[in-house]
N, C-alpha and C positions, 0 to 999 in steps of 0.2 A: 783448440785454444780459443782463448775469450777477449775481447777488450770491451770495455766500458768506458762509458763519462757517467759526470751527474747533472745535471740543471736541474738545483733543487732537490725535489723529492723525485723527478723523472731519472729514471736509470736503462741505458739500452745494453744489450748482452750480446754479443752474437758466437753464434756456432753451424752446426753444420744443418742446411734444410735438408730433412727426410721423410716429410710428405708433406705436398703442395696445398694451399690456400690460406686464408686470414681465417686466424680464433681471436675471440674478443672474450673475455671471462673473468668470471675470479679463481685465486690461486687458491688449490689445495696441497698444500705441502703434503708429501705423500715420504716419511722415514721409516726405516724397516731396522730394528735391532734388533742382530744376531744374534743366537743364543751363545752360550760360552761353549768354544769346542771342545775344552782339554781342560784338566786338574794336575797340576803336578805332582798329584799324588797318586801313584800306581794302584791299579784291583788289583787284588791279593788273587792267589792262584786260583782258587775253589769258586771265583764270581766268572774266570775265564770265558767256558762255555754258554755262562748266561747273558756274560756281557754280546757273547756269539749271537746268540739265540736272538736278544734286545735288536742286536744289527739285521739281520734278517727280515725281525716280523715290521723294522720299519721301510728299509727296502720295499717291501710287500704293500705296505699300507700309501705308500707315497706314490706307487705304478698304479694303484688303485684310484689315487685322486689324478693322475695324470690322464688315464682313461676316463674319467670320468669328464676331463677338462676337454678330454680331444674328441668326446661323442659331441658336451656343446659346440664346441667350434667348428665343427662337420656340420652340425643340423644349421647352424645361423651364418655360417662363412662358406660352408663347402669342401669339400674331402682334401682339397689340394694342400689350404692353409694348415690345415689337422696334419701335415706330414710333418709338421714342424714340432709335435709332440712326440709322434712317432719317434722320431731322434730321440729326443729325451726317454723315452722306456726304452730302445737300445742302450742309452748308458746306463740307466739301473737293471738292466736285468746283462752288464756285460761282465763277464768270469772276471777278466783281470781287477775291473773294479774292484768287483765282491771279492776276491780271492787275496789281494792287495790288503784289502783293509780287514780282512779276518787274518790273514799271515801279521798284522801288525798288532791286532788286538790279543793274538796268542804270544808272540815273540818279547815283545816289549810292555806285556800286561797295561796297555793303554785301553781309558773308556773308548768303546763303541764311537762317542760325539767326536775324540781325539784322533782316533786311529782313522776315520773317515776325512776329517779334514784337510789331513796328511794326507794322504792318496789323492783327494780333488786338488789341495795345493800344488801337489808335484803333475801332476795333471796340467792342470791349468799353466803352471811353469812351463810346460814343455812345450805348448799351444803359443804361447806366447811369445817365443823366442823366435816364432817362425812370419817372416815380415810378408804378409800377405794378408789383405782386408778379410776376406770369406773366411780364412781359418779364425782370425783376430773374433769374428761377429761370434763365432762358437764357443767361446769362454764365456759370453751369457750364459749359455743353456749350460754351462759347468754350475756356474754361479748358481743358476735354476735350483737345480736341482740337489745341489749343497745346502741349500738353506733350507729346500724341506724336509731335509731328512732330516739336518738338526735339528729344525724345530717341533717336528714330530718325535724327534730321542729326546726333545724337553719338556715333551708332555703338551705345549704349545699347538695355537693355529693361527691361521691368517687373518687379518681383522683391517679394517681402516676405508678400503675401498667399496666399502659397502655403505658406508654412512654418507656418501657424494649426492650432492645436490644439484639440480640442473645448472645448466654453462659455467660450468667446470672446467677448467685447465689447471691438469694433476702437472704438479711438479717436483721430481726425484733425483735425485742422486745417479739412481740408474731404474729401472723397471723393467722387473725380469718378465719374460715370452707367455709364463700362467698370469701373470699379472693384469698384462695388455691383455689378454684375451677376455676380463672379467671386465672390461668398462663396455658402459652401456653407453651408443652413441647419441641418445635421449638426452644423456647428461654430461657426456665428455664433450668440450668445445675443440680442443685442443691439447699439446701434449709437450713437454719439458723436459731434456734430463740432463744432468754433468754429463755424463760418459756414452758410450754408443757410435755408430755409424751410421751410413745410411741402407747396408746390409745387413744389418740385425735383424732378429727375428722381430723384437721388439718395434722395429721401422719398420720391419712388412706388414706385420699385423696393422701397425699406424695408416699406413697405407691400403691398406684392404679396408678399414672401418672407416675411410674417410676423413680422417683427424689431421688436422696441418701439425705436422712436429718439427720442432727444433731439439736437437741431440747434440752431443759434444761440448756444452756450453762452459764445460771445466765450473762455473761459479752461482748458478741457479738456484742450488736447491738451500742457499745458506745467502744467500742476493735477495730471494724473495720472501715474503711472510705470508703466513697462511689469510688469506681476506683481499692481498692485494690483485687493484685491476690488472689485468697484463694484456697485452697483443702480441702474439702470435703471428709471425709472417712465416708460412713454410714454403714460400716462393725464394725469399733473401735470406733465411738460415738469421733472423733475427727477431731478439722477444724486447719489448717496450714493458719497464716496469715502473705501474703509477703514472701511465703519460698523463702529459700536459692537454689543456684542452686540444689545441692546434693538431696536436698527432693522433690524438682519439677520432678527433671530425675527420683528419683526412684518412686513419684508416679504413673507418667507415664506410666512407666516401669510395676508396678501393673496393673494397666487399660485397658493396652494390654494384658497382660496375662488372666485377666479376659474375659476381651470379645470374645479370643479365646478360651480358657478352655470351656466358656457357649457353643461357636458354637460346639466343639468336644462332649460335653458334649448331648448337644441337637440333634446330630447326631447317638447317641448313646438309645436314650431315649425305643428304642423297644426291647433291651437286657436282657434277662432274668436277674432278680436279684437271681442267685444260685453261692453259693462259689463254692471254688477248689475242695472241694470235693463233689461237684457235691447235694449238697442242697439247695433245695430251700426258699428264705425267702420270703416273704409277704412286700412288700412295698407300705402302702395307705398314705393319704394326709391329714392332718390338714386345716383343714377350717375355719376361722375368719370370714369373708366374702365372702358373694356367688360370688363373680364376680373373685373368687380368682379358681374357678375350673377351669376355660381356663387353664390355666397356669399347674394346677393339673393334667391334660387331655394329653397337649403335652407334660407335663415332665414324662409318663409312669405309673403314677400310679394304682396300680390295684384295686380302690377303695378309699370311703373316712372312713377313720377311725374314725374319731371324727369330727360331724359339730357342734360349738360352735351356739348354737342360744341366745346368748344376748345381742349382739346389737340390734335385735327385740326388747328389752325390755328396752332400755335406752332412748326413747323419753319420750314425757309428755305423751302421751296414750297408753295403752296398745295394740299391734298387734290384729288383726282381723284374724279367723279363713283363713279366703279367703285371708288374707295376707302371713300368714303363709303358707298355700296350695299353693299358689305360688311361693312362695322362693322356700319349698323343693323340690317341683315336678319339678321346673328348674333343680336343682341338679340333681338328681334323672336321669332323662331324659339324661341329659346331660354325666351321668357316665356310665349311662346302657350299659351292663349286670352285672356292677361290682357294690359292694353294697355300700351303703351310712350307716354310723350309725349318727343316729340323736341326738345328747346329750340334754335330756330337760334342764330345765332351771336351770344355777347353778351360782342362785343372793342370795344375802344377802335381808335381808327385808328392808334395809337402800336403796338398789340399786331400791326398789320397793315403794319406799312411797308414789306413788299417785294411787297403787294399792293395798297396803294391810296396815292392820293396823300393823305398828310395831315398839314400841314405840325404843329410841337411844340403844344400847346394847356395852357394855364395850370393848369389844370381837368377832369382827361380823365373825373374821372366827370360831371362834370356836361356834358360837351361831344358828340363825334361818336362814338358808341357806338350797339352794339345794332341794334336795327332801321333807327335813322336812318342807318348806314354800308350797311345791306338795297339800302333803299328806293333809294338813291342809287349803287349798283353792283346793277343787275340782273343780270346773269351771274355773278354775286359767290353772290348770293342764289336764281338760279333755278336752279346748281349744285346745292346744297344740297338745295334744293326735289325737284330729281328725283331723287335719292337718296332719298329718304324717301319718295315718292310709289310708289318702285319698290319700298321695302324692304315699305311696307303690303301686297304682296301675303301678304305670310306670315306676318301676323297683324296685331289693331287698332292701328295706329299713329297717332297725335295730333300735331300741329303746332302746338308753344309760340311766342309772339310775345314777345322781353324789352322790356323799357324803353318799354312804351306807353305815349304820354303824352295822348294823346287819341283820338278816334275817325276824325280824317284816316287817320293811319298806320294802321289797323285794316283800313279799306277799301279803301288803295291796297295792304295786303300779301296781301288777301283775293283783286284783283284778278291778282296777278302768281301767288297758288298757280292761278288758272284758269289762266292764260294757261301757265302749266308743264302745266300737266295736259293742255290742249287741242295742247299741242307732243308730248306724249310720244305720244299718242293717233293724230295725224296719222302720227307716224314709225313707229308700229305697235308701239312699246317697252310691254308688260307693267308695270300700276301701278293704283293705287286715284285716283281723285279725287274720293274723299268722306271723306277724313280728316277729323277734328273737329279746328276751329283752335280754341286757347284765349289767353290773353292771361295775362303776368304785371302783377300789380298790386304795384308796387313804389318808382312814384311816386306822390307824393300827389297831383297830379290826377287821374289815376284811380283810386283810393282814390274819391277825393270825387265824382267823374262816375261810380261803377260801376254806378248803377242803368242810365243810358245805353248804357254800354259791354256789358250782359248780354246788349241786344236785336242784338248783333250778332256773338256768338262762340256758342260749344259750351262753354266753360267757361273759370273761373277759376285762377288759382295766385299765391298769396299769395308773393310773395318778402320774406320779412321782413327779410334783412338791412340791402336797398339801403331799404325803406322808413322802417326804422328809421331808417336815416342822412341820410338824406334830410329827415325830418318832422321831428328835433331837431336838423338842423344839426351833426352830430358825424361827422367823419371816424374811426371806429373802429381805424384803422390808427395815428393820431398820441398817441401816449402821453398829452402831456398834457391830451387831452380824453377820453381812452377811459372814464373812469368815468363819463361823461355818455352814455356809450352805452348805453342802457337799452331794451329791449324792454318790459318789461314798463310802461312808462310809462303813463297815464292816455288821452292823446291817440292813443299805437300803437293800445290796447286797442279805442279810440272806433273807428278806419279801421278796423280789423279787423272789428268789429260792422258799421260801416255796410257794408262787402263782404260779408258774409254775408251777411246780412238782403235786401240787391240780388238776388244768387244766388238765393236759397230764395223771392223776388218771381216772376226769370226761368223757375224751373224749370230752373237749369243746378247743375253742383258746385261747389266750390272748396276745393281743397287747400293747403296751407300746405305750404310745401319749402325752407323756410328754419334757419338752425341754433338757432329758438328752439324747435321741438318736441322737442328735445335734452335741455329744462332739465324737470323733471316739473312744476315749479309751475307755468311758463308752457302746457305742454301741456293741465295739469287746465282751467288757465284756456281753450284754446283752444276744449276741448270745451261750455265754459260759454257760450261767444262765438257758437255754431250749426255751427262746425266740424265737419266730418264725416269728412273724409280730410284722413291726414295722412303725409308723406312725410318717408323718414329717410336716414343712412346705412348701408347694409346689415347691419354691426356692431351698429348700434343697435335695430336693428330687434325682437330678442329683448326687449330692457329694457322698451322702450316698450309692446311688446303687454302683460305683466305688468299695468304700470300702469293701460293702459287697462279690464282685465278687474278691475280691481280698483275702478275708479270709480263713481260713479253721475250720471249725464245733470241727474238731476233735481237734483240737490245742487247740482252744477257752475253748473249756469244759475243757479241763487240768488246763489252766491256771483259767480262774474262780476259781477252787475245789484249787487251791492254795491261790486265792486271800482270800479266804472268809476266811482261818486261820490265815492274817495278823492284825491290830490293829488300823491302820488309811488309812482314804483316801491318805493321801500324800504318801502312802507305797504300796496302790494298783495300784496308776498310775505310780509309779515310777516303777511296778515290769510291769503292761503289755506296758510301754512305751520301756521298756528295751527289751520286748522277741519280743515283733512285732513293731519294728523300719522298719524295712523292707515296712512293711503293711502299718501304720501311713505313710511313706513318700508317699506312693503312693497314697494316698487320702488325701492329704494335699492340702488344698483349695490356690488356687493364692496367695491369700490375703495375706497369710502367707511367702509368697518363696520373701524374696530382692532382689532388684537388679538395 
């Protein structure tokens, strides 16, 4: 959703930030009209098979351009990004598709443009119904791939974005994943649209080329005219249209501070991360996607804390063993000597429905997720497993367990990595079987069972967001409870304490790789809590070291052991904003400082 004012001819929009930094540019409105899908006039029977045949050869011609789009995006981005194509010729080359939309063009003598729209509509309907962001970002690539085929069945091609002129900010409605993939960063500043998230493919792409974007804006592409100045914040999820002088200078003004801060910051990147009083902390990297360690590498990190592996898992087919063993052992390779944790797969069954049977569920966080979809598809899960068992040849790799909720599932996932290791072993396949498994603690039963849970893993990893949600009962997603979404609460603080404190009992670590190491005040507080490592997104990675080199251990723990007797969040950030003002300024990102 959008709000706006006006002063004047300055108009501000805002929506959702999904990739970070200032664009300053002019507007290229960027509208795509679809071609007509249907006639309400039926083919006569004897065009039937041709209208067949019509369906086919565009099928055909449109996995051709899609290949064609996923060899550039391989050569200029790297094989990882090009998986997201891959999805897309999974849906055209998938039977029910085709089979769907030729049973309609035979049954109901509908055109070809008709009978396929049909099938991607009800498609797209069924995607849709299902309340979960990662399946929601996959009605793009429906979208995708809907349009080119109808406008290859109307004889049609694609045109517009080739005519862009240097600092450029494309502004759309929506822009589909072949779309983003054609702007050239030469000329794109920046990037706009109504609709999207910040897991689209469309946002990763934005993200992988460096383009600050604002998404979800509901009112941009019909807000803006093609010629106007805009600013682009993909830090605050807002766009400035036609500003004022005052707001141009002081964006400016930001833009420079950033891109000096990054070079100081970047300069800096082989500094120990140990505060003042001479501690050391653990600073590893959050991984979305592989092609995201470059960035992980030269910004200092000493390892990857958390590799999220499911975007493997949101095309039409499920990853291949040898797909997988490729992703990680890039990783892997790439990090070595420092270690990699590999997080299995933590989907809903709704995010898995062309791989598992699992019929709609009222509740999907709270229902058949994470490990318990593991434990209960073993070939699901022992895929996986040797992927990773195979990738640790080439450096320390770790095996995350999500959504544990007690010490069953711990033992019976413990049993199936043997029983993986003793297969690969037998078959003479090259692999480690002494990776360190770790558990995320992100329900509050194990939160509150961790001392139990320490005597039977290699380590911990704090997932604070789902705990967060989880322990206050607040779905973070639904607006009108999202201000009761509080980290820093009283009761977080307590779990957090009791899992350390478990940990440093066990003689094991536990890292925190959730997005509240993000906030500085909650970070200072982490380090107060016995926190040791802490994991970020690679972008952030700079900020965070700053701050931690700027704190002191012995402060922090005072101040925590005070915060946890106060009674709300707004009372813990106002007491450590208050005592380390000092700290907070000094690690106060650009972004933040006017001028």
């Amino acid at each position: 959703m959008s709000q706006s004012t006006r002063r004047g001819t300055y108009r501000r929009i805002e929506g959702i930030p999904a990739s970070p930094g200032i664009a300053i540019g002019k507007a290229f409105t960027h509208r795509v009209e679809s071609p007509a899908a249907d006639s309400p006039r039926k083919i006569p029977a004897h065009r039937v098979e041709a209208e067949v045949g019509r369906f086919r050869a565009a099928l055909e011609a449109v996995a051709g351009d899609v290949r064609r789009t996923r060899q550039r995006v391989e050569h200029e981005h790297g094989t990882d990004l090009a998986l997201i194509f891959d999805a897309q010729l999974a849906m055209l080359e998938d039977a029910q598709v085709r089979d769907a939309t030729i049973e309609r063009i035979r049954s109901a003598k509908r055109s070809a443009e008709g009978a396929f729209a049909a099938t991607m509509g009800a498609l797209r309907r069924e995607f849709e119904k299902i309340d979960n962001e990662y399946l929601r970002a996959r009605v793009g690539d429906l979208k995708d791939i809907e349009q080119q085929v109808l406008v290859h069945l109307a004889g049609g091609g694609f045109s517009g974005l080739q005519t862009l002129r240097s600092n450029t900010v494309i502004v759309a409605r929506d822009l589909l994943p072949s779309e983003a993939a054609q702007l050239a960063r030469r000329l794109v500043t920046g990037l706009v649209t109504d609709v999207g998230g910040e897991t689209s493919h469309t946002s990763i792409i934005a993200r992988s080329l460096g383009l600050p974007t604002v998404v979800g804006t509901g009112e941009a592409s019909w807000a803006v005219r093609a010629g106007d100045l805009l600013v682009v914040d993909g830090d605050e999820g807002t766009v400035h249209v036609r500003p004022d002088a005052a707001t141009l200078r002081r964006f400016r003004t930001r833009r420079r501070r950033q891109l000096r801060r990054e070079r100081e910051l970047s300069r800096r990147a082989d500094l120990p991360t140990v505060t003042r009083d001479g501690e050391e902390v653990v600073l590893l990297a959050n991984l979305d996607l592989p092609q995201e360690i470059d960035l992980a590498v030269r910004n200092g990190a000493r390892g990857v804390g958390m590799l999220r592996t499911e975007f493997l898992y949101l095309g039409y087919g499920l990853p291949s063993e040898a797909d997988q063993f490729d992703c990680y052992s890039r990783i892997v390779k790439a990090m070595a000597p420092q270690p990699v944790v590999v997080r299995t797969i933590d989907l809903g069954g709704d995010k898995l429905i062309h791989a598992v049977d699992s019929p709609p569920e009222a509740n999907p966080f709270l229902g058949w997720r994470g490990i318990r979809i593991c434990l209960d598809n073993p070939d699901l899960f022992k895929t996986q497993l040797r992927a990773i068992l195979r990738a640790a040849v080439h450096g320390e790799t770790r095996i995350l367990l999500p959504m544990i909720s007690g010490l069953e599932e711990i033992r019976q996932a413990r049993e199936m990595i043997a029983e993986t290791a003793d297969e690969l072993t037998r078959e003479g396949v090259d692999h480690r079987a002494d990776c360190r498994v770790g558990v995320m603690i992100e329900v509050p039963s194990a939160a509150i069972t961790a001392e139990q849970l320490a005597g039977e893993v290699d380590f911990f990893s704090l997932g604070t967001n789902d705990l967060v949600q989880y322990t206050l009962a607040v779905d973070r997603g639904t607006a009108r409870v999202a201000e009761l979404y509080q980290p820093l609460h009283p009761a977080v603080l307590r779990l957090i304490r009791q899992v350390s404190e478990a940990s440093l009992a066990a003689g094991i670590p536990t890292s925190i790789c959730g997005e509240m190491v993000a906030d500085p005040v909650a970070a200072l507080l982490l380090l107060g809590l016995g926190v040791r490592q802490l994991s970020v997104s690679p972008p952030q990675i700079p900020e965070v070291r700053e701050l931690l080199r700027a704190a002191e251990i012995g402060r922090m723990s005072e101040l925590a052991g005070q915060c946890l007797t106060l009674t709300s969040a707004r009372e813990v950030r106002e007491r450590v904003e208050a005592e380390m003002a000092e700290v907070l300024a000094a690690a106060r990102p650009p972004s933040e400082v006017e001028g």
